[in-house]
C-alpha positions in Angstrom: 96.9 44.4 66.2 94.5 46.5 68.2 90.6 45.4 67.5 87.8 48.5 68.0 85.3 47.2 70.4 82.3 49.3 70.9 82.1 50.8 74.7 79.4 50.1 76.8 76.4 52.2 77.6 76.7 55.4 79.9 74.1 55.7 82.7 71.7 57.0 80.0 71.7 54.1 77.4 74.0 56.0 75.1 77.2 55.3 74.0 80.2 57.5 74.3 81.2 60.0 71.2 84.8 58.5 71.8 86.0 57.5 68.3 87.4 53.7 68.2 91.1 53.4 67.8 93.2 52.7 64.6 95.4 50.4 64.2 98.6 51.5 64.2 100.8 50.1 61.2 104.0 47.6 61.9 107.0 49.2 62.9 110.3 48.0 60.7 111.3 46.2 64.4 107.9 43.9 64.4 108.1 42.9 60.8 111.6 41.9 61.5 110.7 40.2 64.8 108.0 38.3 62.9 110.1 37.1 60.1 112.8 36.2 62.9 110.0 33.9 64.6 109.2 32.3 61.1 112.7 31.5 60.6 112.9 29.7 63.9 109.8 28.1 63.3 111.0 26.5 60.2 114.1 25.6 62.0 112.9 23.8 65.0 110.2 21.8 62.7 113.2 20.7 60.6 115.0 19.7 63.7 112.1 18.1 65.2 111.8 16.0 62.2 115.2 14.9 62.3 114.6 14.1 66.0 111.7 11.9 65.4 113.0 10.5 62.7 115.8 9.2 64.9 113.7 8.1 67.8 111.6 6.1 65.2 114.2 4.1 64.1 115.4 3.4 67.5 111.5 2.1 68.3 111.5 0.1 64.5 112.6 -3.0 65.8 110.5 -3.3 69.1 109.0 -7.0 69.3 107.2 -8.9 71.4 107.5 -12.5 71.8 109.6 -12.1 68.9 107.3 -10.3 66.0 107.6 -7.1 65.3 105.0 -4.7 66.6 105.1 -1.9 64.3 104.3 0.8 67.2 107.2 2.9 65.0 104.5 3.0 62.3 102.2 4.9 64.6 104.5 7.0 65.7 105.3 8.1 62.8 102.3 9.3 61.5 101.1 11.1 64.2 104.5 12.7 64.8 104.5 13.5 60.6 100.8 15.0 60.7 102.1 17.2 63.9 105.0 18.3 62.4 103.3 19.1 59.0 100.9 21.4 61.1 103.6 23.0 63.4 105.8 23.9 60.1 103.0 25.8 58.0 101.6 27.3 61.5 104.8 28.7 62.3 106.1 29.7 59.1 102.6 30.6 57.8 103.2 29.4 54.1 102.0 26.4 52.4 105.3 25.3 51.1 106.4 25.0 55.0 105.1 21.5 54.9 108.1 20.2 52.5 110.8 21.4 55.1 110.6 18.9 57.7 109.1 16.6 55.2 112.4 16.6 53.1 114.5 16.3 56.0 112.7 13.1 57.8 112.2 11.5 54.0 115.9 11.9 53.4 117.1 10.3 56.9 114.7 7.9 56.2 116.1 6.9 52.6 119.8 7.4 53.8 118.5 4.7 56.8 117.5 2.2 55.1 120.0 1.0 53.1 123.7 0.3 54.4 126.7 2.1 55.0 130.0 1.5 53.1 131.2 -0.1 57.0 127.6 -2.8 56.3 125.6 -1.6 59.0 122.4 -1.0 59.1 119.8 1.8 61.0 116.4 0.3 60.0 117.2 -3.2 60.5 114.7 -6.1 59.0 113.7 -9.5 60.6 116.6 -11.9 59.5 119.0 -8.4 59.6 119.0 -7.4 56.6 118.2 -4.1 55.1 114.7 -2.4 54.3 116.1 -2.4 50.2 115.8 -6.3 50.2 112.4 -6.3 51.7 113.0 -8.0 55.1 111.6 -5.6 57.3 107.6 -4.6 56.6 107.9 -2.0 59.7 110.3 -0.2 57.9 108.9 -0.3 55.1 105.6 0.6 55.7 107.0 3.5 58.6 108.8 5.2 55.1 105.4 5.1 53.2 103.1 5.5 55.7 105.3 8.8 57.3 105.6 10.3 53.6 101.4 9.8 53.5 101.5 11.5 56.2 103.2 14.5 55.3 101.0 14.5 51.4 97.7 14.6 53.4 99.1 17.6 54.9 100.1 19.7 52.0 97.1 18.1 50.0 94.8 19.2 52.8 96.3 22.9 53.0 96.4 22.8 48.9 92.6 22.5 48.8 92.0 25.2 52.0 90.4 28.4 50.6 92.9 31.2 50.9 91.3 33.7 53.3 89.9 36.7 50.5 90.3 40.4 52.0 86.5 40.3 51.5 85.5 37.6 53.6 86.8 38.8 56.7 84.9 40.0 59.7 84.9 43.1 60.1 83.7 45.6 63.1 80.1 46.3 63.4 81.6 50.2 62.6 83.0 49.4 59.4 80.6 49.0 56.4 81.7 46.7 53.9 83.1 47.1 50.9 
């Protein structure tokens, strides 16, 4: 997009008759290109939230002198609140929140409860399983992460949508 700037004063304090310069509307190849980098966009923030969801359950049972620390919970909620941000940036829609939201809640859910072999990926203090209430990191990472991703949407659900009218405009356009 090409913004009209005013040009600077000539030797005589006057401005130059040149008129400013329309913008010049997109091309069939840069609509595509941007819907192209949407797409990706969405893509790489649902793989990023399948990658930290991962990494977060590798970090879940991190203890020292044998009580669990909870540093997974942080994680989580600053990698949520990132992602949340990256997805409707990139895409540039509201409802960009839910894609990497749905995909870390569902590894999450399919994680904490055991597979037809009995083991476990988000593994409690006496072993057992996040469904029988062992493990208050896990837990608390699941709720705290979804949080994480509601204050999000909530947050860009109350933003004011930005009104043709409201825009700034060049000083050489009158407003309407």
């Amino acid at each position: 997009m090409t913004v009209s700037t005013p040009s600077p004063p000539v030797e005589g304090g006057e401005q130059s008759a040149t008129p400013p310069v329309e913008p010049r509307p997109p091309s069939r190849f840069d609509e595509a290109f941007q819907t192209g980098l949407r797409v990706a966009g969405g893509v790489i923030a649902v793989v990023a939230a399948l990658v930290t969801a991962v990494a977060e359950l590798m970090i879940a049972p991190l203890r020292i002198g044998g009580h669990l620390i909870g540093v997974a919970v942080v994680a989580t909620v600053v990698a949520n609140l990132a992602l949340g941000w990256f997805a409707y940036t990139t895409v540039g829609r509201k409802w960009a929140v839910a894609l990497p939201a749905g995909a870390w809640l569902a590894l999450m859910v399919t994680a904490s409860g055991r597979t037809t072999e009995g083991d476990l990926l988000l593994v409690g203090p006496q072993g057992g399983a996040v469904v029988d209430g062992n493990s208050w990191v896990g837990v608390v990472m699941i709720l705290a992460g979804s949080v994480a991703y509601a204050v999000v949407g909530f947050r860009l659900m109350l933003a004011q949508p930005a009104h043709p009218r409201n825009r700034q405009l060049p000083p050489s356009q009158p407003r309407v």
